[in-house]
N, CA, C and O of each residue as an XYZ file, in Angstrom:
376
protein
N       0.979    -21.767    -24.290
C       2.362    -21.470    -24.033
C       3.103    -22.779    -23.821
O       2.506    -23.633    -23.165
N       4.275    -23.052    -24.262
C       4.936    -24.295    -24.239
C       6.575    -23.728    -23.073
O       7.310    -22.805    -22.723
N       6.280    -25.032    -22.973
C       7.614    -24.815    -21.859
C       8.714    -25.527    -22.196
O       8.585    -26.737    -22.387
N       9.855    -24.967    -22.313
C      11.416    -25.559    -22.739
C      12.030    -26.402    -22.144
O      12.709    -26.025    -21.189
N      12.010    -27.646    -22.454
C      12.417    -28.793    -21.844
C      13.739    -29.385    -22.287
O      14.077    -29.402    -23.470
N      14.506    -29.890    -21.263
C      15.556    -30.812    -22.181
C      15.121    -32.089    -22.223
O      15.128    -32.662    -23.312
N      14.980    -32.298    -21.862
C      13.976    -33.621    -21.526
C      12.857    -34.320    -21.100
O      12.507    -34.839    -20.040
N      12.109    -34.120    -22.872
C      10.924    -33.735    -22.753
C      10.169    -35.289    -21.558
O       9.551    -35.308    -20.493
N      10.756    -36.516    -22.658
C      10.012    -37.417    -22.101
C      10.176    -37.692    -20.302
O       9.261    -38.426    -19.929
N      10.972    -37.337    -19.317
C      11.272    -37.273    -18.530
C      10.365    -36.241    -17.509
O      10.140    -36.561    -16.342
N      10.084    -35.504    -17.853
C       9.156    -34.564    -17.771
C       7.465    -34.902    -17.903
O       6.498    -34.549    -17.229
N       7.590    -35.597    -18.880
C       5.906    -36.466    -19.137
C       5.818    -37.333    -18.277
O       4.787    -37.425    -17.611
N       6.655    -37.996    -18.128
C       6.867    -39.458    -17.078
C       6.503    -38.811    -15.399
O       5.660    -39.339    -14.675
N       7.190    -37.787    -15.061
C       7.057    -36.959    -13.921
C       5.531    -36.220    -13.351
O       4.910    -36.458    -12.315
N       5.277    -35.414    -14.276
C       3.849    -35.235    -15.040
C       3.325    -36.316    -14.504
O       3.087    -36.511    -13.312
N       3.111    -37.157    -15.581
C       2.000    -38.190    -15.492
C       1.807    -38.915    -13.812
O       0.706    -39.299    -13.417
N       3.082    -39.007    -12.956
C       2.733    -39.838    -11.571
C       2.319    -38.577    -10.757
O       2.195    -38.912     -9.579
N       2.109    -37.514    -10.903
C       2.143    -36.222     -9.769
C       0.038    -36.336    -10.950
O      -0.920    -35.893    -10.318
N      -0.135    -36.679    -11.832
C      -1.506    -36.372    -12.201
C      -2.167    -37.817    -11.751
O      -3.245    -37.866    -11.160
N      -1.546    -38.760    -12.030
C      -1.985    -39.910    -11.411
C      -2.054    -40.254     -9.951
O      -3.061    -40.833     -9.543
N      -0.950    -39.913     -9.017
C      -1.316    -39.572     -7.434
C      -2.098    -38.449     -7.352
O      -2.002    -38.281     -6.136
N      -2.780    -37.581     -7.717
C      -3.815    -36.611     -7.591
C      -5.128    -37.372     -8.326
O      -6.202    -36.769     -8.327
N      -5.045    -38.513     -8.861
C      -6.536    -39.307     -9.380
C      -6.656    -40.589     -8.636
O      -7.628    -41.317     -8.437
N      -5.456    -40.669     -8.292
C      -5.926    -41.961     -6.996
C      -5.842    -41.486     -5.702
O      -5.866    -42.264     -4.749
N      -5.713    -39.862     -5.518
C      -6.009    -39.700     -4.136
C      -4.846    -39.805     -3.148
O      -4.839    -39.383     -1.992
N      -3.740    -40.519     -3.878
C      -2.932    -40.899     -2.961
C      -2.275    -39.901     -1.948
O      -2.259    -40.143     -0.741
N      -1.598    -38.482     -2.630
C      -0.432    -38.152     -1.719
C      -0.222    -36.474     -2.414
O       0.720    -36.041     -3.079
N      -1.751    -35.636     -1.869
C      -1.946    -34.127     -2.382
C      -1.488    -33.433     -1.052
O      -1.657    -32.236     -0.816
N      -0.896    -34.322     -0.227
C      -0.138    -33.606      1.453
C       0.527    -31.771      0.617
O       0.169    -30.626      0.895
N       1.541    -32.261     -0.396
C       2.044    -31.259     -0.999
C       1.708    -29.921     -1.626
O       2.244    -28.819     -1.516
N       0.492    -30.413     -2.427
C      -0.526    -29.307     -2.739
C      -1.153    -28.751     -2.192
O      -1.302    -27.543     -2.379
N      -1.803    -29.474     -1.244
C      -2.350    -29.154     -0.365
C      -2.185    -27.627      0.529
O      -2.933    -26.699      0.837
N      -0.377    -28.085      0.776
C       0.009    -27.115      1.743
C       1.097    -26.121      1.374
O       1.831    -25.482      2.128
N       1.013    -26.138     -0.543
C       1.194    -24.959     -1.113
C       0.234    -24.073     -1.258
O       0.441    -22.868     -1.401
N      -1.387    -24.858     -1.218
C      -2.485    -23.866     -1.517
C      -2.628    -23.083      0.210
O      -3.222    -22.035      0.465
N      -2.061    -23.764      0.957
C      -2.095    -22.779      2.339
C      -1.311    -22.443      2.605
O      -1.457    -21.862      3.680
N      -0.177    -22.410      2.199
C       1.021    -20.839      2.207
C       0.777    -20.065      1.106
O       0.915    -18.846      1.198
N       0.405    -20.622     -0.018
C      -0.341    -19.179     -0.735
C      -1.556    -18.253     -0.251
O      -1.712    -17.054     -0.484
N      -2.454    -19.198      0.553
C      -3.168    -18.386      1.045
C      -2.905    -17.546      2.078
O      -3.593    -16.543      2.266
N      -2.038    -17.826      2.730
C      -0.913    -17.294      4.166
C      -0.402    -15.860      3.435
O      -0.554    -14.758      3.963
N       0.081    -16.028      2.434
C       0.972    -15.174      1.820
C      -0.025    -14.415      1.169
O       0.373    -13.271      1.390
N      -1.292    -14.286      0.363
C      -2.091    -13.484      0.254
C      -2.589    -12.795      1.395
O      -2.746    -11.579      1.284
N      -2.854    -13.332      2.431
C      -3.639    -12.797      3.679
C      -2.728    -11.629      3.852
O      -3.205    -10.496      3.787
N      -1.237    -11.843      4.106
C      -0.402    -11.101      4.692
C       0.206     -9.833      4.047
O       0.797     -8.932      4.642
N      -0.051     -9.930      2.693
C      -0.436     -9.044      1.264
C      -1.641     -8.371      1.876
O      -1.445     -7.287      2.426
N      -2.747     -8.824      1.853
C      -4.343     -7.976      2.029
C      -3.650     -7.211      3.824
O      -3.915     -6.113      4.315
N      -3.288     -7.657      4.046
C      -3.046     -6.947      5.805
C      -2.607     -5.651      5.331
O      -3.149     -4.545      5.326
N      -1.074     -6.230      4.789
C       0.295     -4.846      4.117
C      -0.844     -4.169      3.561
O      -1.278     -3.297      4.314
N      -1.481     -4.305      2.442
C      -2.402     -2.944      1.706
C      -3.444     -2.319      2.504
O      -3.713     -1.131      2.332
N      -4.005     -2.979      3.302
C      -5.105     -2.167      4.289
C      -4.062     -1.314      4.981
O      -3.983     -0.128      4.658
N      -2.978     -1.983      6.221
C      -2.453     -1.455      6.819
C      -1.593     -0.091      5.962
O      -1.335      0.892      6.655
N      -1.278     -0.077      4.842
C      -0.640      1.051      4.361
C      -1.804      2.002      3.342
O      -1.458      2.765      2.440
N      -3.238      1.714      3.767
C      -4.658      2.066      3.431
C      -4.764      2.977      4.113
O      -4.985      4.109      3.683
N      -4.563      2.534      5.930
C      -5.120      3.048      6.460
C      -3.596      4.306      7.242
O      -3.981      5.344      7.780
N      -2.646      4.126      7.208
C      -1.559      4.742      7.140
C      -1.885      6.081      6.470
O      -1.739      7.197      6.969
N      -2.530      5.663      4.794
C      -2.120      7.206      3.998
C      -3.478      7.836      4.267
O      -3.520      9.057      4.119
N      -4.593      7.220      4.636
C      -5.498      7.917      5.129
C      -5.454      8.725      6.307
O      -6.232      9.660      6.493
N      -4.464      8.343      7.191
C      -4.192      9.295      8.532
C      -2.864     10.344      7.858
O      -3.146     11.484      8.228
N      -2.102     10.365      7.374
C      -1.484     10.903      6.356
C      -1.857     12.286      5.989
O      -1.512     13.362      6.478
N      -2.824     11.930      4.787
C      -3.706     13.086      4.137
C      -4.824     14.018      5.116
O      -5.144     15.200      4.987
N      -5.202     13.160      5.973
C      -5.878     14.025      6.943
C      -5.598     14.909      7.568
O      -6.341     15.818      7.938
N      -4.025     14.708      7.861
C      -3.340     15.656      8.515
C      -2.447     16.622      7.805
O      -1.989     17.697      8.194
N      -2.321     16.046      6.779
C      -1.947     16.946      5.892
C      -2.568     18.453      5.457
O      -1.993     19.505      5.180
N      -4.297     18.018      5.530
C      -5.155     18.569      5.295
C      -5.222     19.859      6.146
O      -5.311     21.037      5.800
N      -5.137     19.146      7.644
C      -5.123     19.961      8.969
C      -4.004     20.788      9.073
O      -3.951     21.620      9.979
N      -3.160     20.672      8.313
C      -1.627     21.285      8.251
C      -1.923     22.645      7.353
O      -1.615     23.803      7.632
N      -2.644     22.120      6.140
C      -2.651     23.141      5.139
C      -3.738     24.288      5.246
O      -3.904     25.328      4.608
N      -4.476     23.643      6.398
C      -5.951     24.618      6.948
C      -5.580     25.759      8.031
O      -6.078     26.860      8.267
N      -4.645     25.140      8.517
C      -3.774     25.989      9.865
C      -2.787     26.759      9.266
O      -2.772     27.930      9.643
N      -1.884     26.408      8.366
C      -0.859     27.052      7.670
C      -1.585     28.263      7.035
O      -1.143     29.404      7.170
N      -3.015     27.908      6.152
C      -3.724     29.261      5.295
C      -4.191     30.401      6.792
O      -3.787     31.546      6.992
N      -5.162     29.561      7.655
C      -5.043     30.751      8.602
C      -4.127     31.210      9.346
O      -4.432     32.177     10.043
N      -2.664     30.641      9.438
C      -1.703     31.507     10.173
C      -1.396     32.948      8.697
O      -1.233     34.168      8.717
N      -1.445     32.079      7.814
C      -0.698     33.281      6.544
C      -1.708     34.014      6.892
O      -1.222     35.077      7.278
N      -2.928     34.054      6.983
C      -4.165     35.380      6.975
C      -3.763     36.307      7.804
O      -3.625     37.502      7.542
N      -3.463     35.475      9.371
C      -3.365     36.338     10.688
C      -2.230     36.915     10.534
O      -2.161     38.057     10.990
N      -0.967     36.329      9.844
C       0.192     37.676     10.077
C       0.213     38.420      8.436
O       0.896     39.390      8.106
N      -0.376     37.941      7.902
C      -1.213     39.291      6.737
C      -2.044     40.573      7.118
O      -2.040     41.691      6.604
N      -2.730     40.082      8.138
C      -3.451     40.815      9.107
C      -2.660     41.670     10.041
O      -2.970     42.810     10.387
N      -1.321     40.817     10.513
C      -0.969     41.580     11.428
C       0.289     42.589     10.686
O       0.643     43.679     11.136
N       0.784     41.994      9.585
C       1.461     42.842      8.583
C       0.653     44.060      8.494
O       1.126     45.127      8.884
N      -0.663     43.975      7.954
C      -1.214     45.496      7.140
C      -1.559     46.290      8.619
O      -1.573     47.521      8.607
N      -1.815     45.608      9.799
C      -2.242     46.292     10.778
C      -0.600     47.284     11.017
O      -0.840     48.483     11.153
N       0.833     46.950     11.074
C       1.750     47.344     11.611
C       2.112     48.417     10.374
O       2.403     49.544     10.773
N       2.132     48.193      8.797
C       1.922     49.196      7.961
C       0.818     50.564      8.190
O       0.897     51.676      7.669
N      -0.233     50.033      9.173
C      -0.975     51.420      9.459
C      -0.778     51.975     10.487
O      -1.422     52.977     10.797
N       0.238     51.408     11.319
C       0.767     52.095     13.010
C       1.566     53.383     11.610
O       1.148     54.430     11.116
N       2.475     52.799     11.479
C       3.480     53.772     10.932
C       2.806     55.599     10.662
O       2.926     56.627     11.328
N       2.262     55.349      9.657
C       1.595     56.838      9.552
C       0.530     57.259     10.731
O       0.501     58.476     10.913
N      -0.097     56.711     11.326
C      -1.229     56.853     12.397
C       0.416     57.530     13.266
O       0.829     58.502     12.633
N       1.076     57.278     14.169
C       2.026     57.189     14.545
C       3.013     58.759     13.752
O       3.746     59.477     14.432
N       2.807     58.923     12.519
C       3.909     60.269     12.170
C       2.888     61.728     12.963
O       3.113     62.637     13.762
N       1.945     61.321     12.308
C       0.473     62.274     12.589
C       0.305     62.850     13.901
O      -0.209     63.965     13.984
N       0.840     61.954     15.407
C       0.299     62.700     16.455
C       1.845     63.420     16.232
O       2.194     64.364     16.940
């Protein structure tokens, strides 16, 4: 991939002292302490995805518990529906 320059040789010249202070050692203070705010900034990425990991996992669990309680309430007033449909006639009879 090539990169769009206006000025190319200006750019080589720039280049070349940032590759040459990284071969004499001189002055990677800079790099250095981009590679540890990138790593800062990944860490804090891996936190956000666990932490919203462990979020939808408490989430769905309860969701779960919602939809387990919701089926046995529908049973019990299904139950208590057909029970009040059989008062009625029990009820004409005496």
């Amino acid at each position: 991939m090539k990169w769009f320059c206006f000025n190319r040789n200006k750019n080589k010249v720039e280049d070349n002292i940032i590759i040459n202070n990284i071969k004499e050692k001189k002055d990677i203070s800079p790099i250095l302490y981009a590679i540890k705010e990138s790593s800062n900034g990944m860490k804090k990425i891996d936190d956000y995805i666990s932490a919203s990991q462990q979020s939808y996992n408490y989430m769905t669990e309860h969701i779960d518990m919602i939809n387990k309680f919701d089926t046995k309430k529908s049973v019990i007033f299904e139950n208590i529906d057909n029970m009040m449909g059989q008062l009625e006639p029990l009820l004409k009879e005496e």
